[in-house]
DODOTI-75521 format. One record per residue (C-alpha): residue number from 1; chain; x, y, z. Coordinates in nm, 2 decimals. Layout:
 seq mol     px     py     pz
 NUM   A      X      Y      Z
...
This chain:
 seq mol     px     py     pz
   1   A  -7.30  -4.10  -2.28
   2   A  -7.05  -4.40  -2.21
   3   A  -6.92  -4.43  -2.55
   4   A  -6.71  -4.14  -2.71
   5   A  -6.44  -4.28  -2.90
   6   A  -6.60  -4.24  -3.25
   7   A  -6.66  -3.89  -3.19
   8   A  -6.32  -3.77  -3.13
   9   A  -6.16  -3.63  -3.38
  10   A  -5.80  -3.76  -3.50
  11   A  -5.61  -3.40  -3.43
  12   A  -5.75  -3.43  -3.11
  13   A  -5.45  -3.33  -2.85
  14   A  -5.55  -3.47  -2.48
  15   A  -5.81  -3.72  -2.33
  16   A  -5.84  -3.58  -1.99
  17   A  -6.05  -3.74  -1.73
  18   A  -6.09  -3.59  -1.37
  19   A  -6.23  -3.70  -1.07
  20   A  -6.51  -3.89  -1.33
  21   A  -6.41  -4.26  -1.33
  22   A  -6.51  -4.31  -0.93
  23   A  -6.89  -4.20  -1.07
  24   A  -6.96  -4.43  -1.35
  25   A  -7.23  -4.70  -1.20
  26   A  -7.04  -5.01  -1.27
  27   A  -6.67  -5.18  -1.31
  28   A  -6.75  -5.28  -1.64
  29   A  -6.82  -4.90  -1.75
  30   A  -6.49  -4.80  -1.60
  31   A  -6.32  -5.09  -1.79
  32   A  -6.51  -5.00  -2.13
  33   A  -6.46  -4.62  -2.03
  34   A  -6.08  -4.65  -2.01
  35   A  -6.05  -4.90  -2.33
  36   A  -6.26  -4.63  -2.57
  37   A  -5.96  -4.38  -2.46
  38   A  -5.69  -4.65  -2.50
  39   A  -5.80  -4.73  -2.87
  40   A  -5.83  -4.32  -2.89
  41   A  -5.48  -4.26  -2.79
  42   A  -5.35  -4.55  -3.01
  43   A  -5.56  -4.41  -3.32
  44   A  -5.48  -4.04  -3.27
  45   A  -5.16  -4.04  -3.10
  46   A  -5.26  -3.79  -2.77
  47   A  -5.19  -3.72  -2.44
  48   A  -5.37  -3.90  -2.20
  49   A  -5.40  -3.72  -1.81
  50   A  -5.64  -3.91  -1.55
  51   A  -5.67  -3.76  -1.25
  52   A  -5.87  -3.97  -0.98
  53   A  -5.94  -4.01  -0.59
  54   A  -5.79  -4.34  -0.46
  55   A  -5.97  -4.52  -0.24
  56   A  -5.77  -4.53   0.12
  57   A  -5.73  -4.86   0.34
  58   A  -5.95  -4.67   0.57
  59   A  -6.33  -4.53   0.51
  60   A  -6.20  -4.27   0.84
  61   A  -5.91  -4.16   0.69
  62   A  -6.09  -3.92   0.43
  63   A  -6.32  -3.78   0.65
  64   A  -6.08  -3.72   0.86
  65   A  -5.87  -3.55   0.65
  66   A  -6.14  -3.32   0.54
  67   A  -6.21  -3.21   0.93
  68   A  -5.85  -3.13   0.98
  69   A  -5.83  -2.90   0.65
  70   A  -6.14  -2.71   0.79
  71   A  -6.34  -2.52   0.55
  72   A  -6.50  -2.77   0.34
  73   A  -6.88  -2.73   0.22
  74   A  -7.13  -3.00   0.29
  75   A  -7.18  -3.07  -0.02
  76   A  -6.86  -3.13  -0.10
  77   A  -6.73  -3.30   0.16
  78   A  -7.00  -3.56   0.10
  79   A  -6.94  -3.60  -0.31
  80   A  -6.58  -3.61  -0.16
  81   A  -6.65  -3.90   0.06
  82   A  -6.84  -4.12  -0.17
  83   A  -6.60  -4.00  -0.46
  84   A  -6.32  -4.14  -0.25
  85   A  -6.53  -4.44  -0.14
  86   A  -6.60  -4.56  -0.50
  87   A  -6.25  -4.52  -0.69
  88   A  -6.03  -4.77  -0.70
  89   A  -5.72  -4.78  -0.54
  90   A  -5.38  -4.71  -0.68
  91   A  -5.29  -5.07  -0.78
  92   A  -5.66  -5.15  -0.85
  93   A  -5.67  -4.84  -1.15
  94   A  -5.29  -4.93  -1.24
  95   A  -5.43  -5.26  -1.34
  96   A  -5.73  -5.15  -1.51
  97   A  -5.52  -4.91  -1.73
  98   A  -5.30  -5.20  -1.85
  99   A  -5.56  -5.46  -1.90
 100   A  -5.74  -5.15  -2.11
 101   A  -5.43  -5.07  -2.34
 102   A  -5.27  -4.79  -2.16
 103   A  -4.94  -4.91  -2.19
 104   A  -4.64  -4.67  -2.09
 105   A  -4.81  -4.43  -1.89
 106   A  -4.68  -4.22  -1.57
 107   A  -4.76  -4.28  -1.24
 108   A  -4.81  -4.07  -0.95
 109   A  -5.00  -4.08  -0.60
 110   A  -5.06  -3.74  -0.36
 111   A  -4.83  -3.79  -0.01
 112   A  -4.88  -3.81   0.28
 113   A  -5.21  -3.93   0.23
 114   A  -5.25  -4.12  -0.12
 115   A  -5.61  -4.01  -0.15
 116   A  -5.52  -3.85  -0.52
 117   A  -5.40  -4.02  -0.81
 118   A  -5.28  -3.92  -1.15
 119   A  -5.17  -4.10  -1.44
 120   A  -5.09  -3.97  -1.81
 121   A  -4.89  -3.97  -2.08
 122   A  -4.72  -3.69  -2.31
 123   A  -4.88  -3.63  -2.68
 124   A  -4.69  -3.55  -2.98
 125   A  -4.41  -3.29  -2.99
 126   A  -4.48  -2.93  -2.92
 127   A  -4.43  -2.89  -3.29
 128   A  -4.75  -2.87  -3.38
 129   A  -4.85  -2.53  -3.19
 130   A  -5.24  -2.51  -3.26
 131   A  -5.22  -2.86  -2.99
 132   A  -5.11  -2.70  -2.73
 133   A  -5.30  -2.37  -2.61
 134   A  -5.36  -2.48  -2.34
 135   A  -4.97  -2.36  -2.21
 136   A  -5.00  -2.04  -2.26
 137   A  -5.33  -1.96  -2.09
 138   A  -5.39  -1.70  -1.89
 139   A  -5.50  -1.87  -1.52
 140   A  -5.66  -1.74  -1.25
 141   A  -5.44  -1.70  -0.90
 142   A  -5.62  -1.97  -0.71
 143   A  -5.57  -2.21  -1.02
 144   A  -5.21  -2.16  -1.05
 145   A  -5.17  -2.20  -0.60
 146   A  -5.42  -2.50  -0.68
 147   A  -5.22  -2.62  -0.92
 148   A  -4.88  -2.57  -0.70
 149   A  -5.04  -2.77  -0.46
 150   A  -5.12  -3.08  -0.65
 151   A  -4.79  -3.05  -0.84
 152   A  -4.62  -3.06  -0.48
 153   A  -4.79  -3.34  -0.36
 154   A  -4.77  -3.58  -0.64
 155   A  -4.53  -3.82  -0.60
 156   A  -4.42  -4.00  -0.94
 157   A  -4.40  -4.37  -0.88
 158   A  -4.25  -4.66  -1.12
């Protein structure tokens, strides 16, 4: 399905979207993709959190980083490689985002390596505690050192 904006319902509280943009089959599904959750956002108000591979200057450097980490599968080190291969890059998704109507949103890349990126912005107040759950769930050890990581690595950008 590439079109999910009429089924969301308007007390919905996030549009999340991770490492999913790099596999739709075309540029024009990615721009139709990110407009749906830009007139979903701007209908219902919610908290938008994209999480995404950029593409590096490099097709070497992401193989390369996986050999140094050690320990990756085959299978995922090759849906890493052609994930990385076929997302955008930072300024390339930044764009898209705006021409889309995702206006005001926060920016951040993974350092060293920007192979990661993340962009979002917040929902409506905490007020409305039903919304957000999702804080006070219980999480498994590796998510929360997962997590850490990522957090650490981000680096918020203007």
């Amino acid at each position: 399905m590439r079109s999910f904006g009429e089924l969301v319902p308007d007390d919905v509280a996030v549009v999340a979207s991770s490492w999913a943009l790099e596999n739709l089959p075309t540029l024009s599904d990615m721009d139709r993709c990110l407009a749906e959750i830009a007139a979903v956002r701007k209908r219902t108000g919610c908290a938008v959190w994209l999480f995404h591979f950029a593409r590096l200057n490099s097709a070497r450097s992401y193989p390369a980083l996986q050999k140094l980490v050690g320990g990756v599968t085959p299978l995922l080190a090759r849906n890493g490689v052609t994930g990385e291969a076929a997302a955008p890059t930072f300024s390339e998704l930044r764009k898209q985002l705006e021409t889309a109507g995702l206006h005001g949103l926060n920016h951040a890349v993974f350092s060293p390596l920007p192979f990661l990126q993340a962009h979002w912005a917040p929902g409506p107040s905490p007020g409305d505690a039903h919304k957000w759950l999702w804080q006070r769930l219980s999480l498994s050890l590796q998510t929360r050192i997962d997590t850490a990581v990522l957090r650490a690595g981000l680096r918020p950008l203007p």
